[in-house]
Residue, then its C-alpha position, 0 to 999 in steps of 0.5 A: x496546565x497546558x494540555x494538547x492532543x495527538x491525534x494519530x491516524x496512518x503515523x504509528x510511530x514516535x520517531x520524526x513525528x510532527x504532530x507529536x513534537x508540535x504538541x511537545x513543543x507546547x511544554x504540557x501534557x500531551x494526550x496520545x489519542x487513536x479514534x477509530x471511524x471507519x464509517x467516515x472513510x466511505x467505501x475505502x475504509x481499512x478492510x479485513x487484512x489492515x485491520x489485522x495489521x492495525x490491531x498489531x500496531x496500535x499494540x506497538x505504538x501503546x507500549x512504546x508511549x508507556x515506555x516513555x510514561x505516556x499511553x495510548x488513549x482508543x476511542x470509537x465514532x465520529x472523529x469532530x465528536x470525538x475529539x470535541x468530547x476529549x477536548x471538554x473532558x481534558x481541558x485540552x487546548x490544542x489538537x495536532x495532527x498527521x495529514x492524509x490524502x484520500x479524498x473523503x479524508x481531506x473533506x472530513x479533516x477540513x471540516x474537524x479544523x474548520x469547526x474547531x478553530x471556531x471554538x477556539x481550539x488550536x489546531x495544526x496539520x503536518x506532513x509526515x507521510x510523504x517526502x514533498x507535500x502533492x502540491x510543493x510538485x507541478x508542471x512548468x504550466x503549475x499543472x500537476x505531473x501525470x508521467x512519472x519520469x518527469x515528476x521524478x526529476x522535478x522532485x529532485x530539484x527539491x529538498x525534503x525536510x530533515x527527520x526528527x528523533x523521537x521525543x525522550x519523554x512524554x508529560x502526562x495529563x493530571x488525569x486520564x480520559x477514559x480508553x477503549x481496550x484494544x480488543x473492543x475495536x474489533x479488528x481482528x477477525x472472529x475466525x482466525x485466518x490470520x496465521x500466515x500473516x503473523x508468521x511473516x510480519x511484525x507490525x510496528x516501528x520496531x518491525x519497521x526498523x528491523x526490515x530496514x536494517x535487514x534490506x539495506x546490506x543487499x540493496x547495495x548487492x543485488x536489489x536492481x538485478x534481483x528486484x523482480x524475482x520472486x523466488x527471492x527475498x529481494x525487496x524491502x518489504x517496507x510497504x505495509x509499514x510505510x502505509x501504516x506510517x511506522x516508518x516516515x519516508x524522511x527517516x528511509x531516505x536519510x538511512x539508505x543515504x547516510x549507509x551509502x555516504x562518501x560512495x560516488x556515484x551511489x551503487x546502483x541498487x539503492x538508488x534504483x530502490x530510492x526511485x522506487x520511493x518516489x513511485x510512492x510519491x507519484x501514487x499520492x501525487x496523481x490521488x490528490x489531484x485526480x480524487x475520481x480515480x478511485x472509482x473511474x479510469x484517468x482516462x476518459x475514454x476507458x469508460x467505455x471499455x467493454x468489460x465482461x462479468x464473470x464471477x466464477x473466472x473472478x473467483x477462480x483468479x481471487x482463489x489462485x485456481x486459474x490453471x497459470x501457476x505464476x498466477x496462481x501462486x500469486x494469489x495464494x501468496x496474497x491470501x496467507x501473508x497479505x503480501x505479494x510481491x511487485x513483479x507478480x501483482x503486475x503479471x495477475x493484474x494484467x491476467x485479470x484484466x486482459x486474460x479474463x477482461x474483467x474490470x481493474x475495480x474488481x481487482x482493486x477491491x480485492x487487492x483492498x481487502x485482502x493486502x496488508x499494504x492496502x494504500x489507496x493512492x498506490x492501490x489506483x496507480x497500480x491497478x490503473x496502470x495495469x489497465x492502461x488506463x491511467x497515468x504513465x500507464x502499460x499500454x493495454x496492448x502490452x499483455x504479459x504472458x504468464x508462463x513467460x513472465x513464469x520462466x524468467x522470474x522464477x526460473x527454476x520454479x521455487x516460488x510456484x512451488x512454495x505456493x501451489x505444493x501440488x505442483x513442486x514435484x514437476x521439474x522446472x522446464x514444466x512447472x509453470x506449464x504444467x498442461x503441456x508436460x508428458x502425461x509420464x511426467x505428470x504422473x511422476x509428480x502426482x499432477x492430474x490436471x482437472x483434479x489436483x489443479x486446474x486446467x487453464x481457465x482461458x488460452x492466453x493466446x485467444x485471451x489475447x486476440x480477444x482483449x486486442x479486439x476490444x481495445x480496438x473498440x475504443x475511440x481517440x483518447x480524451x484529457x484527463x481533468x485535474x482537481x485544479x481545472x475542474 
């Protein structure tokens, strides 16, 4: 009997599935496998709130593949081994897969099919994460984009595969291979501070689907106005789902275009939304071509930075208790759901590294650990592009206010007051600063500053001078060196 393996990693899903419509195609049984290895991924390994959000999803991809007279098959330990000992307990012939492209991912996933192919195993790879693979997307020069506009125009010029429906049924082997129960891979945490996240998230396609259905009616109304409102449910919320891969940016793509079909031009809200999606691109784009990223600015010069060390101003920032109660908000929101929103993570990402001039990797670990949307590639193009040290980068000398950014975006002060309840009694004309409000005020909402929440840590005004100075320091910028010129 034909017999072909699935091996899924970061595509948590059965609709538009490559790898699992290739193992169909074979007419034989297919063997739905999971291997947990995370001592393969080096220091990105999947961190404290993607393993929650792992666990959640691997339990929805097992129900739908018994649903359709499958299951999922979990093992543990390195991913060539693993499958190998698979291969010789199945007699399977065939090993398909989802690509991905962190650095250490593309090295290990090489030598898997190189070493596999020699055995006489059938193997193939797909895309399934992206709507155009990083090297189908080059300059005039065949150079990879390093400015966002004209890599957004150049991906229109393209046509991305059509999606494909989910297979109906799935032909089981005669016999099973021995499965790990979920629980054994340890990713939920011993201590159970997950319940903010359970409260906002259903991992999964199904959740997926959902939060898509829910998003689409005001993409159409308000998304380009209310995008940057955080006081409001104005986005999709899809990133976490999109990282784990319950949802293919294919079928997202056909969904938002298929709702707003025969409407020419688009509404404007979708199509600022449908740009958002090639940011993604972008992100994965600049990761492939530039693997050193992860670690050292794109930007050579910015290595020579002059960083401070703080731990206790770090701390104070990762704990929301900077005295800046966008900020603050901010990071508590981050550490109850695993999720904050975009315009707030640009404003504590400039806080972190040019209020308190502490280096964007340490805001990149902690974002890692502590986001359930913990994707590398969007992960180093956010915080290097908060540093100024990356592609199409802020300027390091565009330094956002957080008071101003405060009274813009959350104008009457409901999301501070979600996030930091100690403050929810000030009016708005205070909340995000409450250090300057009258004493009688203060005392009227029950604030005592230095007590129920802290004074400013830094003086943005100094903070500012000070981070001006240092970007002074640096000598005329250096090219960046893609993969291919190296």
């Amino acid at each position: 009997m034909t017999v072909s393996i699935v091996w899924f990693r970061q595509d948590l899903r059965l609709d538009d599935h490559p790898a699992l419509l290739a193992a169909v195609a074979r007419r034989g049984a297919v063997i739905p496998l999971f291997i947990w290895s995370p001592q393969e991924e080096g220091p990105w390994a999947p961190a404290s709130a993607s393993r929650w959000w792992l666990h959640h999803s691997l339990t929805a991809l097992a129900r739908s593949l018994e649903r359709l007279g499958s299951r999922l098959i979990l093992r543990t330990g390195e991913a060539l081994a693993t499958l190998q000992a698979v291969l010789r307990e199945t007699g399977a012939s065939a090993v398909f897969w989802n690509r991905r492209y962190e650095p250490t991912v593309i090295a290990r996933d090489a030598t898997v099919k190189t070493q596999l192919r020699q055995q006489g195993v059938q193997t193939a790879s797909f895309n399934s994460a992206l709507l155009f693979e990083p090297w189908q997307v080059s300059t005039k020069q065949g150079g990879p984009y390093q400015v966002y506009t004209p890599f957004y125009k150049a991906c229109t010029l393209l046509t991305s595969e059509e999606p494909r429906s989910a297979p109906t049924t799935l032909p089981a082997p005669p016999q099973w291979p021995a499965s790990l129960a979920l629980a054994e891979l340890r990713l939920e945490p011993t201590i159970d501070w997950a319940g903010g996240m359970r409260a906002s998230w259903t991992p999964g396609e199904a959740g997926a689907r959902q939060r898509l259905e829910a998003f689409l009616p005001r993409a159409i109304k308000s998304y380009k106005d209310e995008r940057d409102r955080p006081d409001l449910t104005s986005t999709s919320s899809l990133s976490p789902h999109l990282h784990h891969g319950e949802i293919s940016p294919r079928r997202l793509w056909k969904l938002v275009q298929e709702r707003f079909a025969g409407q020419v031009p688009m509404p404007s809200g979708p199509e600022v939304y449908l740009k958002e999606v090639f940011w993604r691109e972008f992100a994965h784009h600049l990761l492939f071509h530039f693997p050193h990223t992860t670690e050292a600015p794109l930007r050579g010069e910015f290595a020579r930075f002059p960083w401070r060390s703080d731990p206790g101003e770090l701390r104070a920032w990762q704990r929301g208790r900077t005295g800046y109660p966008l900020i603050d908000a901010g990071m508590r929101q981050l550490w109850s759901t695993g999720w904050m929103h975009n315009r707030v993570r640009m404003v504590v990402a400039s806080f972190l590294v040019k209020d308190l001039l502490l280096p964007w990797q340490e805001g990149a670990r902690w974002f890692w650990d502590t986001l359930v949307d913990a994707d590398l590639a969007n992960n180093t193009l956010g915080w290097q592009w908060s540093a100024g040290c990356g592609a199409d980068a802020a300027p390091y000398f565009r330094i956002f206010n957080p008071v101003q950014q405060g009274e813009r975006f959350d104008p009457v002060g409901a999301y501070v007051a979600h996030w930091v309840p100690e403050l929810a009694r000030l009016p708005a004309r205070w909340i995000h600063k409450p250090w300057l409000a009258p004493a009688d005020v203060l005392t009227a909402a029950g604030v005592e500053l230095g007590q129920t929440y802290p004074r400013p840590i830094v003086d943005h005004a100094s903070a500012r001078a000070r981070a001006l100075e240092a970007l002074a320091t640096l000598s005329s910028p250096s090219s960046a060196v893609p993969r291919s010129e190296k």
